[in-house]
C-alpha positions as CSV (number, residue, x, y, z in Angstrom):
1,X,3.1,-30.7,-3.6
2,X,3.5,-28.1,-6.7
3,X,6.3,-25.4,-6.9
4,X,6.8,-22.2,-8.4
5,X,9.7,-21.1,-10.1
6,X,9.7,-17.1,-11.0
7,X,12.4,-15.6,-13.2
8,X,12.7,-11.6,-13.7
9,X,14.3,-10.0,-16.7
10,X,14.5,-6.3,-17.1
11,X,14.8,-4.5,-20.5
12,X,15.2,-0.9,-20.6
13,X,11.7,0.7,-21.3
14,X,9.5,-2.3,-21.6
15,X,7.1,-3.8,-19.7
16,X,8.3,-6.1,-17.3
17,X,8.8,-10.6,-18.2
18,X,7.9,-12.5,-16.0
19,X,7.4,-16.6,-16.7
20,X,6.2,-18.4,-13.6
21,X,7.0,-22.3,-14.1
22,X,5.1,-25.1,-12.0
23,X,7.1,-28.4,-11.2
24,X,6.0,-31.3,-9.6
25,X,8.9,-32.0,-6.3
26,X,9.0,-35.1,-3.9
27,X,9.7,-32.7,-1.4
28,X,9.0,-29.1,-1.5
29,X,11.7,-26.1,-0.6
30,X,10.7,-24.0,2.6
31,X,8.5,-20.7,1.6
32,X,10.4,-17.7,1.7
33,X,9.7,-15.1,4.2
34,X,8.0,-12.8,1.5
35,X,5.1,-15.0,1.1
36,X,2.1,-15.8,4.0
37,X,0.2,-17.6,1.9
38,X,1.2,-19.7,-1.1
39,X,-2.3,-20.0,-1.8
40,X,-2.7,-16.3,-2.5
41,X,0.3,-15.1,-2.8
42,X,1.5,-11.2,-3.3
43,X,5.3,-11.1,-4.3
44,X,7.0,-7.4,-4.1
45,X,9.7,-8.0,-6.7
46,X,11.5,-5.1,-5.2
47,X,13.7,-7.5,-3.7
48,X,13.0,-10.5,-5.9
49,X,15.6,-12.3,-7.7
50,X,15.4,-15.9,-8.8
51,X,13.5,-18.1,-6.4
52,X,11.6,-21.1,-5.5
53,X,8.3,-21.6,-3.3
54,X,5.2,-24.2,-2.6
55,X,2.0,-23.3,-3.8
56,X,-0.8,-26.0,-5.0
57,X,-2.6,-27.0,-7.8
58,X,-5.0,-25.3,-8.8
59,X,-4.8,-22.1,-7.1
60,X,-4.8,-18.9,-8.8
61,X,-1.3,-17.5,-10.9
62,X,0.7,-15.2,-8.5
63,X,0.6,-11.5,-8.5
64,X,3.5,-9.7,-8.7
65,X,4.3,-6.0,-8.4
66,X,7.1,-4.0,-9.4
67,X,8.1,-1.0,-8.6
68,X,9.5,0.0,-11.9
69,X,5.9,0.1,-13.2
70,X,4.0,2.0,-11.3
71,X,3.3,-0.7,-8.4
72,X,1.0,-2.2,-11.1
73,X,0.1,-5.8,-11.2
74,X,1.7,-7.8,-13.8
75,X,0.0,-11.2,-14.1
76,X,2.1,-14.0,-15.7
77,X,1.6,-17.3,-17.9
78,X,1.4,-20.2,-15.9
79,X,2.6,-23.9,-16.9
80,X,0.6,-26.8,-15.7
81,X,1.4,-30.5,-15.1
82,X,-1.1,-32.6,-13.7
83,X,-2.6,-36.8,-14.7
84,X,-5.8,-35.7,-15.8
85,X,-4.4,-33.1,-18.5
86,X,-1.8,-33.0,-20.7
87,X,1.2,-30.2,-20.0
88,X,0.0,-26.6,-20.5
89,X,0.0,-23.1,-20.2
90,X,-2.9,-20.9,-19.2
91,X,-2.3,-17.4,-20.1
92,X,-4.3,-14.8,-17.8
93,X,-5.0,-10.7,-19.1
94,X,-1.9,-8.9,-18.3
95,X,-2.0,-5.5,-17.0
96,X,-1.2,-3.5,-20.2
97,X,-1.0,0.3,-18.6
98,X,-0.5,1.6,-15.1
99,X,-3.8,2.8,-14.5
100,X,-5.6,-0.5,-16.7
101,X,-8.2,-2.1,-14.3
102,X,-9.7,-4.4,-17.2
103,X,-9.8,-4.5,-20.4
104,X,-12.1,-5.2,-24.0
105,X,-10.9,-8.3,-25.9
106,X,-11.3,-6.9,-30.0
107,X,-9.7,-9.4,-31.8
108,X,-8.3,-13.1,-32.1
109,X,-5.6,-12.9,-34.0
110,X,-4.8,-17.3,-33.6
111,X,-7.8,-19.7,-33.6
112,X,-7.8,-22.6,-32.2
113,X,-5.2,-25.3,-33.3
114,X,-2.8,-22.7,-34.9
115,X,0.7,-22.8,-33.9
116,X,2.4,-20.4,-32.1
117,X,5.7,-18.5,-32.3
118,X,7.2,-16.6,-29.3
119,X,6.6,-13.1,-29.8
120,X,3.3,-13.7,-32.2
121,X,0.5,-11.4,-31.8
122,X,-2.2,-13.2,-30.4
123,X,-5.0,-10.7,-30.0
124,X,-5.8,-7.4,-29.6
125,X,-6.8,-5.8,-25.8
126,X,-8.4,-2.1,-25.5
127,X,-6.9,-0.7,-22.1
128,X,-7.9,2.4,-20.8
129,X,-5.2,4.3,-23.1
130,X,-5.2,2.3,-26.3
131,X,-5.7,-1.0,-28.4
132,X,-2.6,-2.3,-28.2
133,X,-1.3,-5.8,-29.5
134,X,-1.0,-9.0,-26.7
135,X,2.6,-10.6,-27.9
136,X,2.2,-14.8,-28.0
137,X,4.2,-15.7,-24.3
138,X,5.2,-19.4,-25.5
139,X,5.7,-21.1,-28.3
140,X,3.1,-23.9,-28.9
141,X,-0.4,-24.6,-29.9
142,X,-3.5,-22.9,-29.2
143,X,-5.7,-25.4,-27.4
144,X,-8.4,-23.2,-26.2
145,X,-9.7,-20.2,-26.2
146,X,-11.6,-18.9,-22.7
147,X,-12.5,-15.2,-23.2
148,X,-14.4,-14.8,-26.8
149,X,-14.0,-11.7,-29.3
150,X,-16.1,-8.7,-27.8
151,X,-15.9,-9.7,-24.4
152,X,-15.6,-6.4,-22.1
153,X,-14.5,-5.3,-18.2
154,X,-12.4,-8.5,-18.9
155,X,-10.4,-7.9,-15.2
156,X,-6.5,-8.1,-15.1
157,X,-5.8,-11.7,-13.8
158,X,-8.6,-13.8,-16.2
159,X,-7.7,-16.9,-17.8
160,X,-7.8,-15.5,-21.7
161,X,-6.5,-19.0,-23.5
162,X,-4.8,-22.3,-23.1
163,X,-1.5,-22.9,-24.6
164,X,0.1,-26.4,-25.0
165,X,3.4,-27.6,-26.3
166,X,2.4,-30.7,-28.6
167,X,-0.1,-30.4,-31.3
168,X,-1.6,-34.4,-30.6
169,X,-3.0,-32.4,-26.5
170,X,-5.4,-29.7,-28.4
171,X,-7.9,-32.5,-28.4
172,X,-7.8,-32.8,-24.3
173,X,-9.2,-28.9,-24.1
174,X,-11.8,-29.0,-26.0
175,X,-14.7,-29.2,-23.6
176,X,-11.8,-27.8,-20.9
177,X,-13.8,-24.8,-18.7
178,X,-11.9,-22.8,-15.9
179,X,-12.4,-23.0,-12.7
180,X,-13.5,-20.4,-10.5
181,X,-9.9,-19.6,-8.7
182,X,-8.8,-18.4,-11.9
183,X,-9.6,-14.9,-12.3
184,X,-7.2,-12.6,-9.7
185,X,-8.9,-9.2,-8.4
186,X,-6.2,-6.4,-9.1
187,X,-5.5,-4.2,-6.9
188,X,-5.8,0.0,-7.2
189,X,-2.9,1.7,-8.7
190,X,-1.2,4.0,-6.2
191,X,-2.5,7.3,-8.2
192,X,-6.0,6.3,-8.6
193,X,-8.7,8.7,-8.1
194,X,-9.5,8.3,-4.9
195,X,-12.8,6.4,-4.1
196,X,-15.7,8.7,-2.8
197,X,-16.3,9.4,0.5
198,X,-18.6,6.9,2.6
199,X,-22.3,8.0,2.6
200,X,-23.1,10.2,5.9
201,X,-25.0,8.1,8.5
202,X,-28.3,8.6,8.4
203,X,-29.7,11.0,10.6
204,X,-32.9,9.7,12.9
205,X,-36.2,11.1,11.6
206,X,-39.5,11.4,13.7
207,X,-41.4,8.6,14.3
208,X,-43.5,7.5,11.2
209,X,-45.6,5.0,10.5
210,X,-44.1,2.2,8.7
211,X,-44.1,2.2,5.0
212,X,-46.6,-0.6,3.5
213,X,-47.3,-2.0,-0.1
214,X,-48.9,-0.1,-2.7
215,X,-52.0,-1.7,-2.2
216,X,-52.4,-1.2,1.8
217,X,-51.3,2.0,1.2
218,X,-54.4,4.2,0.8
219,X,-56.0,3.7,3.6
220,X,-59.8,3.3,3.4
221,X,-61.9,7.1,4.4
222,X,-64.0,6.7,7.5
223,X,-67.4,5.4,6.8
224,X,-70.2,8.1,7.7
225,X,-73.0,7.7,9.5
226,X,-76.2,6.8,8.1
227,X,-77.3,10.5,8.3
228,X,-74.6,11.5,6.4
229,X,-72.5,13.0,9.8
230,X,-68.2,12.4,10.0
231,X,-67.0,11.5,13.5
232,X,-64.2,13.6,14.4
233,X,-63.0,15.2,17.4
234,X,-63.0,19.4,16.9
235,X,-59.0,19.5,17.3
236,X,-59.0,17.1,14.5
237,X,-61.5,19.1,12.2
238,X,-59.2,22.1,12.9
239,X,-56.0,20.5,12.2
240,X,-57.2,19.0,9.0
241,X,-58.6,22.8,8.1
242,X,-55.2,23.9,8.7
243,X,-53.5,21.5,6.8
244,X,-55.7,21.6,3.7
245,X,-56.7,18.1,4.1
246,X,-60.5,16.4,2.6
247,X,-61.2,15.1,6.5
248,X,-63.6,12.4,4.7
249,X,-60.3,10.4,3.1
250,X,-59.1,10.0,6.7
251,X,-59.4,7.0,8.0
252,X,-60.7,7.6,11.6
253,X,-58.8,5.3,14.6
254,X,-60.5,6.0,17.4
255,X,-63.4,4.0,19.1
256,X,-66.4,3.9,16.9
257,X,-64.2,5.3,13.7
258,X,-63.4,8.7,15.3
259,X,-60.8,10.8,13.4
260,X,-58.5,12.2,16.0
261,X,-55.3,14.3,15.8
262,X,-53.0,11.9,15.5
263,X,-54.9,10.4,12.3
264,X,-54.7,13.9,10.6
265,X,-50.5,14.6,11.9
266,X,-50.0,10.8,10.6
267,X,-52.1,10.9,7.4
268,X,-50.6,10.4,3.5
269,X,-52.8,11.4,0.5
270,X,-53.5,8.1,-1.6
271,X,-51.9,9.7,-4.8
272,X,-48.2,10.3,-2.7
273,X,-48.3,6.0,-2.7
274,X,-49.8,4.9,-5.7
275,X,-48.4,6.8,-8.5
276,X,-46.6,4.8,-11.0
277,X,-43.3,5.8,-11.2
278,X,-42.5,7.1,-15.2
279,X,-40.7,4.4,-17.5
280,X,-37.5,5.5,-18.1
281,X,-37.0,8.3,-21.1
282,X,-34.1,6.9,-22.6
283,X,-36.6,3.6,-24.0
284,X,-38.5,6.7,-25.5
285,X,-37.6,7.2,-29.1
286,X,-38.8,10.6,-28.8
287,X,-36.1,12.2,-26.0
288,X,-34.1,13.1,-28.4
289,X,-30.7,12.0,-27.2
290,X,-28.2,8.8,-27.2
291,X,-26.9,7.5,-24.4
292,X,-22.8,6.7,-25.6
293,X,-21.6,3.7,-23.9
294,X,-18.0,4.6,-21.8
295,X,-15.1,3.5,-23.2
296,X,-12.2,2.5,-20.6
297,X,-10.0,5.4,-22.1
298,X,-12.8,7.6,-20.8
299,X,-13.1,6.1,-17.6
300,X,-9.5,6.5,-16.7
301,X,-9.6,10.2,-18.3
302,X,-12.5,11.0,-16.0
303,X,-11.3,9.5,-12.8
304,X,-7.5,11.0,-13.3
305,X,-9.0,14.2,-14.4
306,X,-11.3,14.5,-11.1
307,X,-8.6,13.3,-8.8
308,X,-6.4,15.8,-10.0
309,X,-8.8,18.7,-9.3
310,X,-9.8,17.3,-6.3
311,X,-6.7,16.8,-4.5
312,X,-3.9,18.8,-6.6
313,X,-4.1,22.4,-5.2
314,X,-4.0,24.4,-8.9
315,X,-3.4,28.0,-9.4
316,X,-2.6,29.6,-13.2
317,X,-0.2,32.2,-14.6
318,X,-0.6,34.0,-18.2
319,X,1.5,35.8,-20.3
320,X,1.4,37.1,-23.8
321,X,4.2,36.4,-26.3
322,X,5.7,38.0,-29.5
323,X,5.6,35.5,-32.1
324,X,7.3,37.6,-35.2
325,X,11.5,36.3,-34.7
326,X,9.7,32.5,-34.4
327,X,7.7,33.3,-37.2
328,X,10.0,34.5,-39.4
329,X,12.8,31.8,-38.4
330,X,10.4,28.6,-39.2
331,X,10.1,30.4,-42.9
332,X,13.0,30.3,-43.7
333,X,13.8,26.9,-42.1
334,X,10.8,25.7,-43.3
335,X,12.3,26.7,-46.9
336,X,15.3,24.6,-46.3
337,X,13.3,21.7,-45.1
338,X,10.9,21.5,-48.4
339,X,13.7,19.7,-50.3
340,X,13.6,16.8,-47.3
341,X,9.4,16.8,-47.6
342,X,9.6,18.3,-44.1
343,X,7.9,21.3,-42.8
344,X,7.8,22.6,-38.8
345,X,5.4,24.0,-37.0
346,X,5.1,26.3,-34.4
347,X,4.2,24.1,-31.6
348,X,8.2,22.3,-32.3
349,X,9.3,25.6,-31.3
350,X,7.1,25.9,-28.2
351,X,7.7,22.1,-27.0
352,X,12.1,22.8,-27.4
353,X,11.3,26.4,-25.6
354,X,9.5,24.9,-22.7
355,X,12.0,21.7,-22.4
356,X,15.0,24.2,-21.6
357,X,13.0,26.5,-19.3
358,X,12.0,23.4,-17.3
359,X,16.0,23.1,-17.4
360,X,16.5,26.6,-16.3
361,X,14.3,26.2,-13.5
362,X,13.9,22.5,-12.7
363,X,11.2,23.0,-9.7
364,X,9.0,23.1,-13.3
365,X,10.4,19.6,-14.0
366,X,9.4,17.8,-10.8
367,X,6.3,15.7,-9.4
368,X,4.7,15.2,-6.1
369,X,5.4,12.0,-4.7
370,X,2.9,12.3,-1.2
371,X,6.7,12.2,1.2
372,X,8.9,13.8,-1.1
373,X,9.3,16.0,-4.4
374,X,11.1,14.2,-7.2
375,X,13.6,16.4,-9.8
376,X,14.1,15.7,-13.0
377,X,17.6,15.8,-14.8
378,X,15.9,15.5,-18.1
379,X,12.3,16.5,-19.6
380,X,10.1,13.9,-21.0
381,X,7.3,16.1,-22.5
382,X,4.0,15.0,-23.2
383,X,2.1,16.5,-26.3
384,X,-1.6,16.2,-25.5
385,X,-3.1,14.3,-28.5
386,X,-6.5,14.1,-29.4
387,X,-7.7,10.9,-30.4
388,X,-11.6,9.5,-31.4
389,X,-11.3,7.6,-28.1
390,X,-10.2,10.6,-26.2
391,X,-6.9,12.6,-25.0
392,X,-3.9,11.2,-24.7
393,X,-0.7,12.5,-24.3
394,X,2.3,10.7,-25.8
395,X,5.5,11.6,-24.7
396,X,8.9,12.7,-26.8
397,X,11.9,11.3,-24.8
398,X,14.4,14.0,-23.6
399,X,13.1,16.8,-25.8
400,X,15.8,19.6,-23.9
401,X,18.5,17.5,-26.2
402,X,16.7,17.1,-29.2
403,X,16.5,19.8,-32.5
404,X,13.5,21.0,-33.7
405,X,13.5,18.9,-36.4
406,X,14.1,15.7,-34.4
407,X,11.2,16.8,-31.8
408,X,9.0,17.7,-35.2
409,X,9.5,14.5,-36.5
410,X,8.9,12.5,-32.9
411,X,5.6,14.2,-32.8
412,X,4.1,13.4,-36.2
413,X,5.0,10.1,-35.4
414,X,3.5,9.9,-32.2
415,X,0.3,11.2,-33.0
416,X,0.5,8.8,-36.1
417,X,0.6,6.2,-33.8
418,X,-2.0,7.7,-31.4
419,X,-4.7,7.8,-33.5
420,X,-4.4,4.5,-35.0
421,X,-3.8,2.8,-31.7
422,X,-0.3,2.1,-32.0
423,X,1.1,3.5,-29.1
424,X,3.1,1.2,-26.8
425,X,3.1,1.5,-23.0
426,X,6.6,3.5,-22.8
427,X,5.2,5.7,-25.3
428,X,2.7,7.1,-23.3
429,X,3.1,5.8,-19.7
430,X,5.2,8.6,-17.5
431,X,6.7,12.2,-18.7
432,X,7.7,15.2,-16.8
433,X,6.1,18.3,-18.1
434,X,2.8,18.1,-20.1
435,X,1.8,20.9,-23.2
436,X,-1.9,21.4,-24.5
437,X,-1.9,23.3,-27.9
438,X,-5.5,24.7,-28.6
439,X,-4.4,27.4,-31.0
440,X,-5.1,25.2,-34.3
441,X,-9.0,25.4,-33.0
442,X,-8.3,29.1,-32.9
443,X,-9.0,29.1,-29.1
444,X,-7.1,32.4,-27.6
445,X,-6.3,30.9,-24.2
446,X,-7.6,28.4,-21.5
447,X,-6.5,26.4,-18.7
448,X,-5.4,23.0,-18.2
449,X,-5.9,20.2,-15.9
450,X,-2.2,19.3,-14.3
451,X,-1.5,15.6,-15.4
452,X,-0.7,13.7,-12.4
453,X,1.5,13.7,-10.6
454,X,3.4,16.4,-12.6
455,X,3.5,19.4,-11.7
456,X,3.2,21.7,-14.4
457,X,1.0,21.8,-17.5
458,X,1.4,24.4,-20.3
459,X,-2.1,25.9,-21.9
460,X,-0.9,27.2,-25.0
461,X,-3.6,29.3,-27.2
462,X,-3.3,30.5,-30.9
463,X,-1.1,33.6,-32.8
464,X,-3.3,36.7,-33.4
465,X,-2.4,39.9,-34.7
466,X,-2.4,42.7,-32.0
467,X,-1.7,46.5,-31.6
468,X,1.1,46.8,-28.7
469,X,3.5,49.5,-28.0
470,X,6.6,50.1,-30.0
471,X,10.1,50.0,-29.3
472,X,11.2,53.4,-27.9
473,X,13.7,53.8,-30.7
474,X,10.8,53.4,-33.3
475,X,9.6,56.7,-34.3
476,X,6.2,54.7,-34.2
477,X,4.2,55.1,-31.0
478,X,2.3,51.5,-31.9
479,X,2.9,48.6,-33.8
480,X,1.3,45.5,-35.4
481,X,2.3,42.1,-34.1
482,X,1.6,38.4,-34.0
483,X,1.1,37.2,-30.0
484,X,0.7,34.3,-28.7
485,X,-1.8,33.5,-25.0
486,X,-0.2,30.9,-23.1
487,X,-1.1,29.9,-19.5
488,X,0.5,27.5,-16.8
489,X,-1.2,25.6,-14.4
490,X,0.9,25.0,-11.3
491,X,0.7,22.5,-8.7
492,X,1.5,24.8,-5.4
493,X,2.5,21.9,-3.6
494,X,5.6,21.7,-5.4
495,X,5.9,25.1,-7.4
496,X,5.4,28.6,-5.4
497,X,4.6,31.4,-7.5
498,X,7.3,33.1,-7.9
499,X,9.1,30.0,-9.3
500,X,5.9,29.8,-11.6
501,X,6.4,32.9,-12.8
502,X,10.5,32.9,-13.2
503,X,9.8,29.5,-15.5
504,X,7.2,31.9,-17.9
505,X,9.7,34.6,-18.1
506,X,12.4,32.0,-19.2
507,X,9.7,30.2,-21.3
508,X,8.8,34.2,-23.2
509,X,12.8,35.2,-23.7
510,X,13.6,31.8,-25.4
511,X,10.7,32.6,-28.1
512,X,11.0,36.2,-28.5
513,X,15.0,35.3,-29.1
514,X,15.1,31.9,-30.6
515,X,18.8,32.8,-30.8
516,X,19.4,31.7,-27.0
517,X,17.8,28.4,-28.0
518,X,21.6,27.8,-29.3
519,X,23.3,28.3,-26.1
């Protein structure tokens, strides 16, 4: 018999470690109550400490889930010992992101026979957010490799490499394959987009005659008679007249030949069977288009963005705000900054405005969790980034705490890190309140698709220069100002609209006095 030993260790905002340890026993411990079947086995680590159990050899590594991340599947290294190879370690894909499915191995960054250091980067895996670095799990030698450079939809659980301790057992791998039990099927994330409905049943049709191959299927015309006359009963002739339909490619089933009614209600021109169907027009170099291969970014952005139409109950809220006091207060910070090499912009401003609104009203600040509404005591924000792969939306940590400055600085760095594919999971996985800035594009105002499951997501268009009504104390009846469209997109389920509408009144007085921002 074969045992498993599985240790947890928790470090605050990083993926959970998990080593899973096989040991060869004279007599095995009894199976705890938390696992069926040691042969696949599905641990909840909720109440998982430090434990022993039976499993065999050669069965497939564990799954285990956590709730701390997301009730995704992390899929841990496993150490072999076995007579017919030498001690080793077969490292499977580890799930990388919440909502990562599979994933595209880039890059080797060991070859076969180098050694390896704990925490040495062994390759690079595209997830559905990012490219993002695979740390070496044990120190050793890299025996074999399973899962070559380039290979794609590489699912969470595959055996990637072979790791052993002593540089004289690389030789034992070389010709090593896996066996089929390696690969685990993950399982769905919790927030997934929510498969599509089953196809109706189908619906019973009228009797037809059954189809037949292309080459039965235009039946032969009744033969005329040698002087020239068509059998055909007179209903027949009629119903054929009625129908628009050459009687003489009718193939006639009645004694003799005979065309009757049921040969003209049953009949199917030739040309309905045998046409070729048309080669597909993307092999034609003259369509004129190029069909773009998805990445998994995409995927996930599609599928999160449909589920969260489809089952998030949206409604939108606008207002228009006076941008001059935020204008002129980033000047002349901005002319204090230029000895630092630092310079803010307006969207600092808006992200520390809408952190203490979602404060102010924290109904803003909450998700939908399907039996209860979660509350926030702090605000994560997200900053939608756009990326070549697609959006995504890093997140600055406890921006209601944070200066303008500090938040400015978080943000260039994140996006930094966004577009080269540096982003680590904690970076973008999570957040409480999402903001989309379209104003650089000089787009006026749009709506935005609530990230789930937030509630809240802040549609925030460019400064323009408009005519509005002057103060009453002006002796000017109009005056020129900068204004600013932004527009909310609620999630009713958790925010009503008068709470909606309380959080953009809040959201308007902290820019149009930046002054309050202080107290």
């Amino acid at each position: 018999m074969w045992a498993i030993r599985i240790s947890r260790f928790f470090a605050p905002k990083r993926n959970l470690n998990l080593n899973i340890r096989y040991y060869q026993q004279a007599r095995a411990p009894r199976l705890p109550r938390c696992l069926a079947n040691p042969l696949h086995s599905t641990i909840a680590t909720n109440d998982l400490r430090t434990f022993s159990t039976v499993v065999r050899r050669g069965s497939a590594p564990a799954i285990l889930t956590d709730p701390m991340t997301s009730n995704r599947n992390m899929v841990a290294s496993v150490r072999y010992y076995s007579s017919d190879l030498p001690s080793h370690i077969e490292v499977p894909l580890p799930a990388l992101s919440p909502t990562m499915e599979m994933g595209t191995l880039v890059k080797w960054e060991k070859q076969e026979g180098d050694k390896l250091d704990e925490g040495d980067l062994l390759c690079e895996i595209e997830t559905d957010k990012a490219t993002m670095g695979f740390e070496t799990p044990e120190e050793g030698y890299l025996a074999r490799i399973i899962v070559q450079e380039g290979a794609k939809d590489v699912p969470i659980g595959k055996l990637l490499c072979i790791i052993v301790e002593s540089e004289d057992d690389i030789a034992a791998f070389k010709d090593y394959v896996p066996t089929e039990t390696d690969p685990v099927p993950p399982t769905k994330p919790s927030f997934e987009a929510p498969p599509p409905p089953p196809p109706p049943q189908a619906q019973p049709l009228p009797p037809t005659p059954a189809p037949t191959p292309p080459a039965l299927a235009a039946p032969l015309p009744s033969t005329p008679s040698p002087d020239g006359r068509l059998f055909a009963t007179p209903f027949a002739k009629k119903l054929a007249q009625d129908k628009g339909i050459d009687i003489s490619t009718v193939k006639g089933t009645g004694p003799g030949g005979r065309i009757q009614a049921e040969d003209i209600e049953t009949y199917t021109p030739a040309t309905s069977v045998t046409v070729t169907p048309p080669a597909p027009r993307a092999a034609d170099p003259s369509t004129g288009y190029t069909d773009i291969e998805l990445t998994n970014m995409r995927k996930v952005i599609a599928a999160r963005l449909l589920q969260s139409k489809q089952t998030i109950p949206h409604y939108y809220l606008s207002v228009d705000i006076n941008m001059d006091e935020i204008i002129g207060l980033r000047a002349e910070l901005n002319d204090e900054l230029s000895k630092e090499g630092s310079k803010l912009s307006l969207n600092d401003f808006v992200v520390k405005a809408a952190a203490l609104a979602s404060m102010k009203i924290p109904e803003a600040n909450s998700s939908w969790q399907d039996s209860f509404i979660r509350q926030y005591n702090s605000v994560d924000m997200c900053v939608a980034v756009s990326t070549d792969g697609g959006l995504i939306t890093p997140i600055v940590f406890n921006a209601d705490r944070k200066g303008v400055l500090s938040i400015n600085r978080d943000i260039n760095e994140l996006a930094r890190k966004a577009r080269s594919g540096e982003l680590q999971p904690h970076e973008f996985q999570g957040g409480t309140f999402t903001i989309s800035n379209l104003g650089m594009y000089g787009i006026k105002n749009f709506t935005a698709v609530i990230n789930p499951p937030q509630a809240c997501i802040l549609a925030v268009g460019g400064v323009s220069e408009q005519v509005i009504p002057a103060d009453p104390d002006d002796e000017q009846v109009f005056t020129v100002a900068s204004m600013m469209s932004v527009t909310l997109s609620c999630d009713h389920r958790v925010v009503d609209g008068a709470v909606g509408a309380q959080w953009l009144a809040e959201f308007k007085k902290l820019l149009e006095n930046p002054n309050r921002m202080l107290l």
